[in-house]
mmCIF file of the C-alpha atoms, coordinates in Angstrom:
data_MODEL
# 
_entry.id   MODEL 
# 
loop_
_atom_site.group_PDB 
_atom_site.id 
_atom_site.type_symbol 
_atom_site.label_atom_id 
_atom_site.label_alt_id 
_atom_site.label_comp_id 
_atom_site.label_asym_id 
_atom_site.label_entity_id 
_atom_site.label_seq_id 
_atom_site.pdbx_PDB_ins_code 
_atom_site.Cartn_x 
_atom_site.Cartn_y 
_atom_site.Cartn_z 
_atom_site.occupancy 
_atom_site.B_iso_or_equiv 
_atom_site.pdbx_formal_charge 
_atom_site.auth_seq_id 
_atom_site.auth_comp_id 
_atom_site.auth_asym_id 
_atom_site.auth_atom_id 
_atom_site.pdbx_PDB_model_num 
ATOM 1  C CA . UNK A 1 1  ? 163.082 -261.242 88.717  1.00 0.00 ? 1  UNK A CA 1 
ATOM 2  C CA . UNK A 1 2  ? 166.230 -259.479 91.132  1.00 0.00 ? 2  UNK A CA 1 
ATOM 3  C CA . UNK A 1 3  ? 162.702 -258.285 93.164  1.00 0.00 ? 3  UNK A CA 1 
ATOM 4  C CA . UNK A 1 4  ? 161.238 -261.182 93.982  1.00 0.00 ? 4  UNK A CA 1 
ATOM 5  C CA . UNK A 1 5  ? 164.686 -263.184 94.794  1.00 0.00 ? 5  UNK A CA 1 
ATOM 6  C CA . UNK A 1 6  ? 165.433 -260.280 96.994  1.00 0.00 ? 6  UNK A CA 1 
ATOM 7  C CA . UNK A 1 7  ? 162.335 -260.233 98.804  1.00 0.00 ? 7  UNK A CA 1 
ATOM 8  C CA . UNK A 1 8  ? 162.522 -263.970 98.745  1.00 0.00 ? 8  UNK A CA 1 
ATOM 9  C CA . UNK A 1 9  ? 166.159 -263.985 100.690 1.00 0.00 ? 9  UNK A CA 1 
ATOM 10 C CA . UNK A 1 10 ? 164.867 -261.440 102.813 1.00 0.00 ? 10 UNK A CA 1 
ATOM 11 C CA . UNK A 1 11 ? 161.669 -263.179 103.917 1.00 0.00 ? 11 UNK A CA 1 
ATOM 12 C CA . UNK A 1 12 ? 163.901 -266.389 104.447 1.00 0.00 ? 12 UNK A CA 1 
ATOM 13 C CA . UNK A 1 13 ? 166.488 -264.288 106.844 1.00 0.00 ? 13 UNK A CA 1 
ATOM 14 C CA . UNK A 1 14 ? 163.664 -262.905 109.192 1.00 0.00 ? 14 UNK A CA 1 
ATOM 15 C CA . UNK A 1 15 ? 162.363 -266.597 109.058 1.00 0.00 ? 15 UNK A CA 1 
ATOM 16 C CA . UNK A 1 16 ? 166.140 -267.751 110.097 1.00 0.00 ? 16 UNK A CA 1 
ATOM 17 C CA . UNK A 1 17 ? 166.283 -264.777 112.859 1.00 0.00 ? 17 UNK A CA 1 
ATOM 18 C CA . UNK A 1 18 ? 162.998 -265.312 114.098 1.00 0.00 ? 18 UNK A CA 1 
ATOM 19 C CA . UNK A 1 19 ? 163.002 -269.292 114.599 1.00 0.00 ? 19 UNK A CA 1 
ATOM 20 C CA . UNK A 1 20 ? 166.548 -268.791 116.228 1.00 0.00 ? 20 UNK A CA 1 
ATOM 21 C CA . UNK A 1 21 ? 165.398 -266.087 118.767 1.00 0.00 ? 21 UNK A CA 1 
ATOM 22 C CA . UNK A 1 22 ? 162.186 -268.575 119.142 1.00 0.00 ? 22 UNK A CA 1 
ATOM 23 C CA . UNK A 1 23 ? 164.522 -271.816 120.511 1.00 0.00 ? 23 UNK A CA 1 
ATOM 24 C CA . UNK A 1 24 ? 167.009 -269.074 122.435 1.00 0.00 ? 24 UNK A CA 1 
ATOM 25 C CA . UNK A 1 25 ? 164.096 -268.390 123.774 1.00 0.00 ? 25 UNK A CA 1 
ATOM 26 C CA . UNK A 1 26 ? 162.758 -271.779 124.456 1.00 0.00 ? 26 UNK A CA 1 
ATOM 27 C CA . UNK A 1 27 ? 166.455 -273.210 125.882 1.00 0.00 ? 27 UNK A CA 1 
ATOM 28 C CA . UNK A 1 28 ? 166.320 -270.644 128.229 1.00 0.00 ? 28 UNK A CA 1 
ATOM 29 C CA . UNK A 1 29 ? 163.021 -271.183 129.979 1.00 0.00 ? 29 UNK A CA 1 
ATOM 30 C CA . UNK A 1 30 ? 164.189 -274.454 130.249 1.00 0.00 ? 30 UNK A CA 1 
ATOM 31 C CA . UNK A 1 31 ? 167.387 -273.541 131.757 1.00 0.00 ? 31 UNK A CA 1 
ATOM 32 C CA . UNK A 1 32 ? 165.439 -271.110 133.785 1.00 0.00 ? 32 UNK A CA 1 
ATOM 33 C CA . UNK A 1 33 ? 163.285 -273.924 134.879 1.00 0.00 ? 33 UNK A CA 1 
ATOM 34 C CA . UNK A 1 34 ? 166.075 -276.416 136.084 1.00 0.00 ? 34 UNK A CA 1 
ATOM 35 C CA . UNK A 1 35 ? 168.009 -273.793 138.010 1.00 0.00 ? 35 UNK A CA 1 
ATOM 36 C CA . UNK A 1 36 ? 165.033 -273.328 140.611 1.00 0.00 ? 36 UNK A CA 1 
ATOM 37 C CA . UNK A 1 37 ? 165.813 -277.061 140.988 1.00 0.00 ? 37 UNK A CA 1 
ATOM 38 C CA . UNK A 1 38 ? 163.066 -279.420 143.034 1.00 0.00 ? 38 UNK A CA 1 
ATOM 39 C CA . UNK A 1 39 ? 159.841 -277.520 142.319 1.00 0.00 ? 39 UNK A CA 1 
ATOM 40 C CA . UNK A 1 40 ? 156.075 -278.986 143.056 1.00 0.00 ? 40 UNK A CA 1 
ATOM 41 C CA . UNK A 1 41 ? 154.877 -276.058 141.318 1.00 0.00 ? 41 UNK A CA 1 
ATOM 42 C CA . UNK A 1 42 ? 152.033 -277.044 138.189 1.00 0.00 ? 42 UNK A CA 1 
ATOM 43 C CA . UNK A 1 43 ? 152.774 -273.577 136.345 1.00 0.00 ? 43 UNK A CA 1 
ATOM 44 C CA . UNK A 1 44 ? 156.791 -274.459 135.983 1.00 0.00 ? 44 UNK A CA 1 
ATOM 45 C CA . UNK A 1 45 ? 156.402 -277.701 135.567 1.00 0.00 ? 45 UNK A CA 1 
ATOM 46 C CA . UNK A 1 46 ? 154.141 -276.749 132.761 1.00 0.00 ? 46 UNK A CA 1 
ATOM 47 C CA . UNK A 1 47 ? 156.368 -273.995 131.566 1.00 0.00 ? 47 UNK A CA 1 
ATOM 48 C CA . UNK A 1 48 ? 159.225 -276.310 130.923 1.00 0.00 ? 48 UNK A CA 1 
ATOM 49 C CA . UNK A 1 49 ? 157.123 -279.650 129.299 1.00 0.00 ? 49 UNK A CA 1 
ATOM 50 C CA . UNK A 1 50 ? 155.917 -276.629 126.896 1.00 0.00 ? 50 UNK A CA 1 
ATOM 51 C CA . UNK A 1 51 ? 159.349 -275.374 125.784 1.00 0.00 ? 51 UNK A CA 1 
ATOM 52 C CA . UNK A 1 52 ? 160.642 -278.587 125.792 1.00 0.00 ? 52 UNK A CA 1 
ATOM 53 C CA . UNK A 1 53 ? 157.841 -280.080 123.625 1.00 0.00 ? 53 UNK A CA 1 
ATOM 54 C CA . UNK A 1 54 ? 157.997 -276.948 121.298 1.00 0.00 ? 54 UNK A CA 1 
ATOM 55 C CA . UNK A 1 55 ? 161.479 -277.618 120.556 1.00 0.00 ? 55 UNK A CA 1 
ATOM 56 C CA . UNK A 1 56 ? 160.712 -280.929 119.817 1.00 0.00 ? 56 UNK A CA 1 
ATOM 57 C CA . UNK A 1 57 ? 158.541 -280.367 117.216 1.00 0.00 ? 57 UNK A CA 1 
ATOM 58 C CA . UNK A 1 58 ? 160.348 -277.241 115.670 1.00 0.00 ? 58 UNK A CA 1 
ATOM 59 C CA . UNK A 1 59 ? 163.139 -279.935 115.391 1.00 0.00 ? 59 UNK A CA 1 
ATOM 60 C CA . UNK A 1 60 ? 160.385 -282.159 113.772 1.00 0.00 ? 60 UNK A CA 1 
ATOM 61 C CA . UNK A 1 61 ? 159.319 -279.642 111.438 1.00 0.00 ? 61 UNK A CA 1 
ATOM 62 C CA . UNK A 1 62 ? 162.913 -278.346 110.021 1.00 0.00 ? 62 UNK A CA 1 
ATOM 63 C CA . UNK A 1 63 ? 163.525 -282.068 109.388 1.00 0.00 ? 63 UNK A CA 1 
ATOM 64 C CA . UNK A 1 64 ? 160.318 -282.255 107.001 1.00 0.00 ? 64 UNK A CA 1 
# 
């Protein structure tokens, strides 16, 4: 029983670590995104409507 709550807790902490390097990561291609400022470019643009968008529905999902 001490195994599998162990293994449990420990599979929930890389889930914590990994969905919190995940939206770091996210935030700052956004950030990245608004500090080039006025851009016509289609790959940033698309950069940043995917992070933002993937936040969005990690958000979604943790509230399920």
């Amino acid at each position: 029983m001490m195994n599998k709550k162990r293994n449990l807790q420990f599979g929930l902490n890389k889930y914590v670590k990994l969905n919190g390097k995940i939206k770091e990561y996210l935030v700052s291609e956004i950030n990245f995104v608004n500090l080039l400022g006025d851009h016509e470019d289609d790959i940033i643009t698309g950069r940043q409507e995917l992070a933002e968008n993937l936040l969005e529905q990690i958000t979604k999902w943790e509230e399920e």
